[in-house]
PDB file of N, CA, C and O in Angstrom:
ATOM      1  N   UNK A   1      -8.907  -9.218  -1.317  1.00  0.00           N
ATOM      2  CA  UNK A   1      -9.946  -8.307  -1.740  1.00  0.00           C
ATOM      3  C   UNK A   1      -9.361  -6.920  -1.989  1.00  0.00           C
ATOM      4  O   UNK A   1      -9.679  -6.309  -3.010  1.00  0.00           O
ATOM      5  N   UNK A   2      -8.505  -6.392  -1.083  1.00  0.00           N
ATOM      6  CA  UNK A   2      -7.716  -4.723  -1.526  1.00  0.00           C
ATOM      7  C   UNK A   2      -7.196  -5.129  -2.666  1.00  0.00           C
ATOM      8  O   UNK A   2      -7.236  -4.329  -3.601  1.00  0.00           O
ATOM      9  N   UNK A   3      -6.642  -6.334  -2.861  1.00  0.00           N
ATOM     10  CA  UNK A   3      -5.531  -6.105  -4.667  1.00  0.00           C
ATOM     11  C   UNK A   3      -6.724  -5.626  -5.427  1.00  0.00           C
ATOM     12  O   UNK A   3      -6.819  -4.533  -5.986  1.00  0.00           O
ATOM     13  N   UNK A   4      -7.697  -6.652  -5.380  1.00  0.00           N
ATOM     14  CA  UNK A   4      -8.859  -6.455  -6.212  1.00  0.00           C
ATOM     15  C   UNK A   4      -9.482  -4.997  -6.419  1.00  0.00           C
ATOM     16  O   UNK A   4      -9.717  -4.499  -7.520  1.00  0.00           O
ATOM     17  N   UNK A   5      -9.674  -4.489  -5.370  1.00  0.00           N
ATOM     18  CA  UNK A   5     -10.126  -2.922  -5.387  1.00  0.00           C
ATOM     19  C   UNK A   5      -8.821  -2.488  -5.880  1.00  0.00           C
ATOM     20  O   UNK A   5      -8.826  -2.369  -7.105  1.00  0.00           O
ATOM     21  N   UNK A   6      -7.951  -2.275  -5.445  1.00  0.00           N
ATOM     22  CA  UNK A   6      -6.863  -1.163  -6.226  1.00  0.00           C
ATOM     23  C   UNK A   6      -6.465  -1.344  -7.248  1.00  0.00           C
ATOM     24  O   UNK A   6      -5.743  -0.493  -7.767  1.00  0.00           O
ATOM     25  N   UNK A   7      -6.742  -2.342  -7.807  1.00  0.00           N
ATOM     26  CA  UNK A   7      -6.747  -2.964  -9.550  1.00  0.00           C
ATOM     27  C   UNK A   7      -7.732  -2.242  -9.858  1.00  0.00           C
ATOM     28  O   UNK A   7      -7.357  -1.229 -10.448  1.00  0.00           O
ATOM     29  N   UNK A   8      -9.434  -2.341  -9.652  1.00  0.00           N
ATOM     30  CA  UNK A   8     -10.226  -1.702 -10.245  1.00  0.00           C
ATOM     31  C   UNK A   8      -9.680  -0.104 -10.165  1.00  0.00           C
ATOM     32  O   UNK A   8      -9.577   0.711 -11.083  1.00  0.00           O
ATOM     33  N   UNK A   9      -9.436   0.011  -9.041  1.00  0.00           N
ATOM     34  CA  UNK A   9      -9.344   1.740  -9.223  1.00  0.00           C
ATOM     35  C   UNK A   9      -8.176   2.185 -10.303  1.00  0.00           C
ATOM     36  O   UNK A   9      -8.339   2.939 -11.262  1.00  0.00           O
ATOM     37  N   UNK A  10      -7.223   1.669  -9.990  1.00  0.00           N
ATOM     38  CA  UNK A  10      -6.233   1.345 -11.299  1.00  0.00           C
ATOM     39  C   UNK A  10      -6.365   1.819 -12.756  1.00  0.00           C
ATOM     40  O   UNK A  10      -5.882   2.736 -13.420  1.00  0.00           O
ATOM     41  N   UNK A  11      -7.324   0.688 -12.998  1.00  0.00           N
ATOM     42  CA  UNK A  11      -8.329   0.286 -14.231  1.00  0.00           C
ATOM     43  C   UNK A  11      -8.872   1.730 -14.314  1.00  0.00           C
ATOM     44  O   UNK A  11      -8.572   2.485 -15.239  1.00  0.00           O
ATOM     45  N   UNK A  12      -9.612   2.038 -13.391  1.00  0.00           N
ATOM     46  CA  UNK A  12     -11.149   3.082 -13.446  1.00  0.00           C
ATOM     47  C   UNK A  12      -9.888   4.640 -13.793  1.00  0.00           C
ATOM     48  O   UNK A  12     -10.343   5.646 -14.337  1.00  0.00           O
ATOM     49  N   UNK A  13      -8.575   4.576 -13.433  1.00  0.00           N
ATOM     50  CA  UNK A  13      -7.898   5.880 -13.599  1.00  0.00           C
ATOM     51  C   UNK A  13      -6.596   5.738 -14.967  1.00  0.00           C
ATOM     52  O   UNK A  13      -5.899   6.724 -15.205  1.00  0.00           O
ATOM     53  N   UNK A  14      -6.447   4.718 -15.591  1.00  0.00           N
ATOM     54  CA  UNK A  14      -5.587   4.450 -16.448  1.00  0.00           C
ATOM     55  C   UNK A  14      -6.467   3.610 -17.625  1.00  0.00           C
ATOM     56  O   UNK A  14      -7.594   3.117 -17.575  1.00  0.00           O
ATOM     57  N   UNK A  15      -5.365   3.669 -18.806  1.00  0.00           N
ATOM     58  CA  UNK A  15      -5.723   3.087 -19.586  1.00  0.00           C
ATOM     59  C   UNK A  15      -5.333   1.188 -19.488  1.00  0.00           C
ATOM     60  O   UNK A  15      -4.480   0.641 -18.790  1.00  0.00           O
ATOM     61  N   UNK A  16      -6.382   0.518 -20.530  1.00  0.00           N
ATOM     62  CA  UNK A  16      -5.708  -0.797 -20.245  1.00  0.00           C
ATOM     63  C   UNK A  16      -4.249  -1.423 -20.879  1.00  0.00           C
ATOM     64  O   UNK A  16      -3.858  -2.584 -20.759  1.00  0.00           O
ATOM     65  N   UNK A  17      -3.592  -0.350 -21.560  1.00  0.00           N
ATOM     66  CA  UNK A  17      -2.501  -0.837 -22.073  1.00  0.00           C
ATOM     67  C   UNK A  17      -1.020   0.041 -20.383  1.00  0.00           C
ATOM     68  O   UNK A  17       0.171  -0.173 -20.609  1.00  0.00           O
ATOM     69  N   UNK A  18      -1.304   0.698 -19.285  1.00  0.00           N
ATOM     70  CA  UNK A  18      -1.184   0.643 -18.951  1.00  0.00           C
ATOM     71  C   UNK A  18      -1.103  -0.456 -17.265  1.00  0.00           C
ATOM     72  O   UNK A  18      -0.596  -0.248 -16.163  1.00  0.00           O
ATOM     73  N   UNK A  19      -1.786  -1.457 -17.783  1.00  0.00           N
ATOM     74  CA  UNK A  19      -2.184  -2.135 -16.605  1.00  0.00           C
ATOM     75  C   UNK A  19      -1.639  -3.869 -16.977  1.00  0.00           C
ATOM     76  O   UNK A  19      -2.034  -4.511 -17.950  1.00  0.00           O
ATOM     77  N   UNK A  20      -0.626  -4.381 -15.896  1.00  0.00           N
ATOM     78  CA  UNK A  20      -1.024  -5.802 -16.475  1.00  0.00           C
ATOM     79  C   UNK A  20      -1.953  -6.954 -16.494  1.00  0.00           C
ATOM     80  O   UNK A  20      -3.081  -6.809 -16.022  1.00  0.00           O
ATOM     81  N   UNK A  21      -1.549  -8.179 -17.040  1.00  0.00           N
ATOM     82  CA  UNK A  21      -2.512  -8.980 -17.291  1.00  0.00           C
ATOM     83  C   UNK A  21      -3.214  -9.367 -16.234  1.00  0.00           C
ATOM     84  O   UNK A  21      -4.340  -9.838 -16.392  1.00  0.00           O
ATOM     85  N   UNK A  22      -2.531  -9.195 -14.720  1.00  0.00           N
ATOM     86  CA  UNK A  22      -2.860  -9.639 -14.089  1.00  0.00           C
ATOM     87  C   UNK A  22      -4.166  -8.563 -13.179  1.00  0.00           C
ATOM     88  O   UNK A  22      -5.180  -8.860 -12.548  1.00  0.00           O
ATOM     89  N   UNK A  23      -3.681  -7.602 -13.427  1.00  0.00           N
ATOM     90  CA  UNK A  23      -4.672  -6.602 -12.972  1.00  0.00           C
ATOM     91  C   UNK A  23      -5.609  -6.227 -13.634  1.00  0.00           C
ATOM     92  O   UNK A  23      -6.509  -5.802 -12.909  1.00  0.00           O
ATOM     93  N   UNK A  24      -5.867  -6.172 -14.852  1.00  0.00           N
ATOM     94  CA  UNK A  24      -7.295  -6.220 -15.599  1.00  0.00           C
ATOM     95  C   UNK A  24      -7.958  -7.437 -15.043  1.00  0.00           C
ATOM     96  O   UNK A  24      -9.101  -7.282 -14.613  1.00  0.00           O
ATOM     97  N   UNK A  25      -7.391  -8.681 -14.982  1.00  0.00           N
ATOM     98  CA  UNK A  25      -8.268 -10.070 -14.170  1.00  0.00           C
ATOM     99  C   UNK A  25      -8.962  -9.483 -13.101  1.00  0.00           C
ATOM    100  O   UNK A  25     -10.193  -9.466 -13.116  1.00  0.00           O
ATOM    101  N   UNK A  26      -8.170  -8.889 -11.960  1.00  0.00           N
ATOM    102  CA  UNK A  26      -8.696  -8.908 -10.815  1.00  0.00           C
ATOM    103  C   UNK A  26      -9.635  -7.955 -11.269  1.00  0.00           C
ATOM    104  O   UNK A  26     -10.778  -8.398 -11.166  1.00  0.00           O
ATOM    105  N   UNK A  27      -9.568  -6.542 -11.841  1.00  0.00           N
ATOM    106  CA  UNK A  27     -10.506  -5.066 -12.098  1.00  0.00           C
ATOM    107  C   UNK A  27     -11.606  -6.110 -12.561  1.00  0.00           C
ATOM    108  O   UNK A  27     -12.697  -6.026 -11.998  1.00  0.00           O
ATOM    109  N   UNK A  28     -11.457  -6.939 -13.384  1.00  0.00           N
ATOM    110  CA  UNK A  28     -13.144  -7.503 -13.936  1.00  0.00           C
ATOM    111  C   UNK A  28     -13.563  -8.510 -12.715  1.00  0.00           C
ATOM    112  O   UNK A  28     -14.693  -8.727 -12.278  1.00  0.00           O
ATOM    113  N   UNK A  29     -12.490  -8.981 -12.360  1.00  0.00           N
ATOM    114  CA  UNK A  29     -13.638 -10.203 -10.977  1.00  0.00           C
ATOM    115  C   UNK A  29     -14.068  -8.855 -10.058  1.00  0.00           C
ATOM    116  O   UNK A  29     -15.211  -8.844  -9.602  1.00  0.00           O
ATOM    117  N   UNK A  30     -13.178  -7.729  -9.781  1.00  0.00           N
ATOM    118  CA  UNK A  30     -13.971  -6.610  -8.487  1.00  0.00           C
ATOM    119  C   UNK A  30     -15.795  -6.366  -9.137  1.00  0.00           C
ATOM    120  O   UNK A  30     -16.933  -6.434  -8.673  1.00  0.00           O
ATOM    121  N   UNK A  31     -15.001  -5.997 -10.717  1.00  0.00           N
ATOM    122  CA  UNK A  31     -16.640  -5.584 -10.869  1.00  0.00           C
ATOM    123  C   UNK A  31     -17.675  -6.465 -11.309  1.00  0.00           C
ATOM    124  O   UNK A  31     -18.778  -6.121 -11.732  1.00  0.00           O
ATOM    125  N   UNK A  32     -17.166  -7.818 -11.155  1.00  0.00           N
ATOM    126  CA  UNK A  32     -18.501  -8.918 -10.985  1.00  0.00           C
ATOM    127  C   UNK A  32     -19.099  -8.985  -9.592  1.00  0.00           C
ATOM    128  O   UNK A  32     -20.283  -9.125  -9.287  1.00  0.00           O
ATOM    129  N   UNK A  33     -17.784  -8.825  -8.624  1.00  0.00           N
ATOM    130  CA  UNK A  33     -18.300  -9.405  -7.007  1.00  0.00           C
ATOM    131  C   UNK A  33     -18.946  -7.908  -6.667  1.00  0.00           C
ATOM    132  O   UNK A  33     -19.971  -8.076  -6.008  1.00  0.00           O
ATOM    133  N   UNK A  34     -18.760  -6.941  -6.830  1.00  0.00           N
ATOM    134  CA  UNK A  34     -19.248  -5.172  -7.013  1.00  0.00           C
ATOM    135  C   UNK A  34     -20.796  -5.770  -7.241  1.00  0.00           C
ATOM    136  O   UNK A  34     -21.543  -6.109  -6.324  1.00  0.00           O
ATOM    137  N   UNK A  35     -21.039  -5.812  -8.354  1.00  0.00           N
ATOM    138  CA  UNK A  35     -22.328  -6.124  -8.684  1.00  0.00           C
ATOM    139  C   UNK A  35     -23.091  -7.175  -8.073  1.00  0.00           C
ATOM    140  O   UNK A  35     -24.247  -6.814  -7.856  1.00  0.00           O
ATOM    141  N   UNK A  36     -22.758  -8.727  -7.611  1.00  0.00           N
ATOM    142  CA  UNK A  36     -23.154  -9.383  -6.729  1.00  0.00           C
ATOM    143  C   UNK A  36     -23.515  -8.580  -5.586  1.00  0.00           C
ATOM    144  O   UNK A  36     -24.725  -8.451  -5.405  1.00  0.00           O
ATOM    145  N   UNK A  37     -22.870  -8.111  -4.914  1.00  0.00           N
ATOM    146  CA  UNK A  37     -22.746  -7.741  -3.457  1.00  0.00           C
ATOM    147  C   UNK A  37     -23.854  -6.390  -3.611  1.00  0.00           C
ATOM    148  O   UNK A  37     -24.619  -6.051  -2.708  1.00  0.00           O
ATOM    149  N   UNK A  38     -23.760  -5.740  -4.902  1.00  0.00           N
ATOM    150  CA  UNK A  38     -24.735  -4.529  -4.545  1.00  0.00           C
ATOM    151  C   UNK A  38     -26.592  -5.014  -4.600  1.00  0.00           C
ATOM    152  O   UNK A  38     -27.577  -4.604  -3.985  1.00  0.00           O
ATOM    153  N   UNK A  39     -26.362  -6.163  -5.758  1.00  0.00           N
ATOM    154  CA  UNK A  39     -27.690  -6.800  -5.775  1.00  0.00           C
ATOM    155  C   UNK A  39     -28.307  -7.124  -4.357  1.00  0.00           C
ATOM    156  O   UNK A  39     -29.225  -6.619  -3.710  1.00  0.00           O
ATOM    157  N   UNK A  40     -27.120  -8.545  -4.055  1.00  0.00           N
ATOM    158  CA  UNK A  40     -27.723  -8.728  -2.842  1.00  0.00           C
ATOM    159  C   UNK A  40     -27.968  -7.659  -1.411  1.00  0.00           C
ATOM    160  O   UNK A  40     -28.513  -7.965  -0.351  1.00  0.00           O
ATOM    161  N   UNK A  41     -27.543  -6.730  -1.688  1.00  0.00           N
ATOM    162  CA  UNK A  41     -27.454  -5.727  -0.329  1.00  0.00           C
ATOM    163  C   UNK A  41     -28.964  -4.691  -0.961  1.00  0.00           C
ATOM    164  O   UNK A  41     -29.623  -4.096  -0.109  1.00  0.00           O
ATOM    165  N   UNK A  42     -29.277  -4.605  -2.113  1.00  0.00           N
ATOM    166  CA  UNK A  42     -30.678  -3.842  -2.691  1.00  0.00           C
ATOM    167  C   UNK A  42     -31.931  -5.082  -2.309  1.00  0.00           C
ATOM    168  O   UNK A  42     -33.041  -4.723  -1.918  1.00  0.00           O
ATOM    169  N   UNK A  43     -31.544  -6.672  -2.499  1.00  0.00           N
ATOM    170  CA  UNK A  43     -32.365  -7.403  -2.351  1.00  0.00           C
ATOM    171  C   UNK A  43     -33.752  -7.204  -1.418  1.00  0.00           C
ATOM    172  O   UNK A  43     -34.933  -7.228  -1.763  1.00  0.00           O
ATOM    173  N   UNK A  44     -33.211  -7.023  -0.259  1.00  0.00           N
ATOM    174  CA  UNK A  44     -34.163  -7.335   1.625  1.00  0.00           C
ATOM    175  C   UNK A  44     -34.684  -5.303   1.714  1.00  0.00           C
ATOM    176  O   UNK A  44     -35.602  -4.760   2.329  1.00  0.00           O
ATOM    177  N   UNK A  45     -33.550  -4.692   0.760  1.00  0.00           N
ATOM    178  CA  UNK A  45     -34.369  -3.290   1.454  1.00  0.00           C
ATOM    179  C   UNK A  45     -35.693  -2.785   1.055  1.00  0.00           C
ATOM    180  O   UNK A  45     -35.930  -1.738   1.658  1.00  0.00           O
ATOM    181  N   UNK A  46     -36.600  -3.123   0.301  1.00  0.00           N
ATOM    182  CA  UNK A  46     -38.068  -3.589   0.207  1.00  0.00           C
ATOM    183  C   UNK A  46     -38.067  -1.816  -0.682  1.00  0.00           C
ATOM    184  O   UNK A  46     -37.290  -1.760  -1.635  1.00  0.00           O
ATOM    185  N   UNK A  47     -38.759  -0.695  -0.418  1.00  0.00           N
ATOM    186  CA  UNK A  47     -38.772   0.420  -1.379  1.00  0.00           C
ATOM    187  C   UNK A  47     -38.032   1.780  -1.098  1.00  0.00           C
ATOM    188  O   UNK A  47     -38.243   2.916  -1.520  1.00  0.00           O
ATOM    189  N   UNK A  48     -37.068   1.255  -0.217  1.00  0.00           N
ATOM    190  CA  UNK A  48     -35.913   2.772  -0.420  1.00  0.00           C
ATOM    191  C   UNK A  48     -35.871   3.395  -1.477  1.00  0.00           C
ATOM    192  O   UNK A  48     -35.976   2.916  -2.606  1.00  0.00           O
ATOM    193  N   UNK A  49     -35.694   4.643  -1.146  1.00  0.00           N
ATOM    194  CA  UNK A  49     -35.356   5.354  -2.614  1.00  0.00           C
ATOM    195  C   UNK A  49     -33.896   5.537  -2.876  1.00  0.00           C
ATOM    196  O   UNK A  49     -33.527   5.869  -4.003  1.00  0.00           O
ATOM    197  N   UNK A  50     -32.595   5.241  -1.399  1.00  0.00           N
ATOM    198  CA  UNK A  50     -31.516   5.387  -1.678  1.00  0.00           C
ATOM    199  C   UNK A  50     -30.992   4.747  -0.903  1.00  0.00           C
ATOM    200  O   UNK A  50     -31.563   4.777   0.187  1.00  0.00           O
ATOM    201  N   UNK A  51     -30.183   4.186  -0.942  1.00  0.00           N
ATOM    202  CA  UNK A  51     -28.690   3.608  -0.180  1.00  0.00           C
ATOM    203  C   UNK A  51     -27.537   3.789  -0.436  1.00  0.00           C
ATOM    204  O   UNK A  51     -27.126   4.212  -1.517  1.00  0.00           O
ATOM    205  N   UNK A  52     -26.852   3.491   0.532  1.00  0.00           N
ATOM    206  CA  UNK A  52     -25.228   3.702   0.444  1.00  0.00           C
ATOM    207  C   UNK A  52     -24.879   2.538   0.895  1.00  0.00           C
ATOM    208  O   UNK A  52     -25.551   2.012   1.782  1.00  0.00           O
ATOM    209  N   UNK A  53     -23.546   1.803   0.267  1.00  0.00           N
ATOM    210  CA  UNK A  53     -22.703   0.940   1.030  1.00  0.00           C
ATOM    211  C   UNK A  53     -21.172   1.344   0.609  1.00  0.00           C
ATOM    212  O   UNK A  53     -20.671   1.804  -0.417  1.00  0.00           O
ATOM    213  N   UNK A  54     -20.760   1.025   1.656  1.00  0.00           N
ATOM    214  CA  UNK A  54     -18.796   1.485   1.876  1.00  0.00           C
ATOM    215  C   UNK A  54     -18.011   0.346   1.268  1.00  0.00           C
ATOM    216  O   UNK A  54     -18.794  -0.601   1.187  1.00  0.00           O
ATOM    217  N   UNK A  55     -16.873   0.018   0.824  1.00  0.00           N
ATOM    218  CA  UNK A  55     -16.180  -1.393   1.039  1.00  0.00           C
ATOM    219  C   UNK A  55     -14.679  -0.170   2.118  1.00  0.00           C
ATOM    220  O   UNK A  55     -14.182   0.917   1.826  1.00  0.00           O
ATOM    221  N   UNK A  56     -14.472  -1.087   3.299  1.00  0.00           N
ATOM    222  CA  UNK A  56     -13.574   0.012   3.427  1.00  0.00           C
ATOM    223  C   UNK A  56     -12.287  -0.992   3.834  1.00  0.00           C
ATOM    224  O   UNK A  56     -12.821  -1.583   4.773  1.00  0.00           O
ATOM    225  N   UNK A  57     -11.038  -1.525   3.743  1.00  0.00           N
ATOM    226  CA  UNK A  57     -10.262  -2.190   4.658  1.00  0.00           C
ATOM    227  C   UNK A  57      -9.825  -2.471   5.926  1.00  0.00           C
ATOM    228  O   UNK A  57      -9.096  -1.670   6.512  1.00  0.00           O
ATOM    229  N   UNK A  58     -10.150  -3.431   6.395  1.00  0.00           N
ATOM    230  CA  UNK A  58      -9.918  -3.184   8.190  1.00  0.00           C
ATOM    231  C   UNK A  58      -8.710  -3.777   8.150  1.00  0.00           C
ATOM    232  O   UNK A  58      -8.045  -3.893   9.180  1.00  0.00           O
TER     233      UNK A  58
END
């Protein structure tokens, strides 16, 4: 999961002709499982007006 994040961040601070093939893969699976994980974590909180979630490495 960190390759995956530091690929996206990678991605999110360089261009893609800077990055290889293998790290644009992972930058697009981070920001599919990104989006899974934020859905399901907005799912159960019923009418917040805001949240926060961390990904942090242990």
């Amino acid at each position: 999961m960190l390759a995956a994040l530091r690929a996206f961040q990678n991605a999110s601070e360089s261009g893609e002709s800077d990055l290889t093939k293998a790290e644009i893969a992972l930058a697009k699976r981070w920001a599919k499982a990104y989006d899974a994980a934020r859905t399901s974590g907005f799912r159960d909180l019923g009418d917040a007006d805001e949240a926060f979630f961390d990904v942090r490495s242990v």
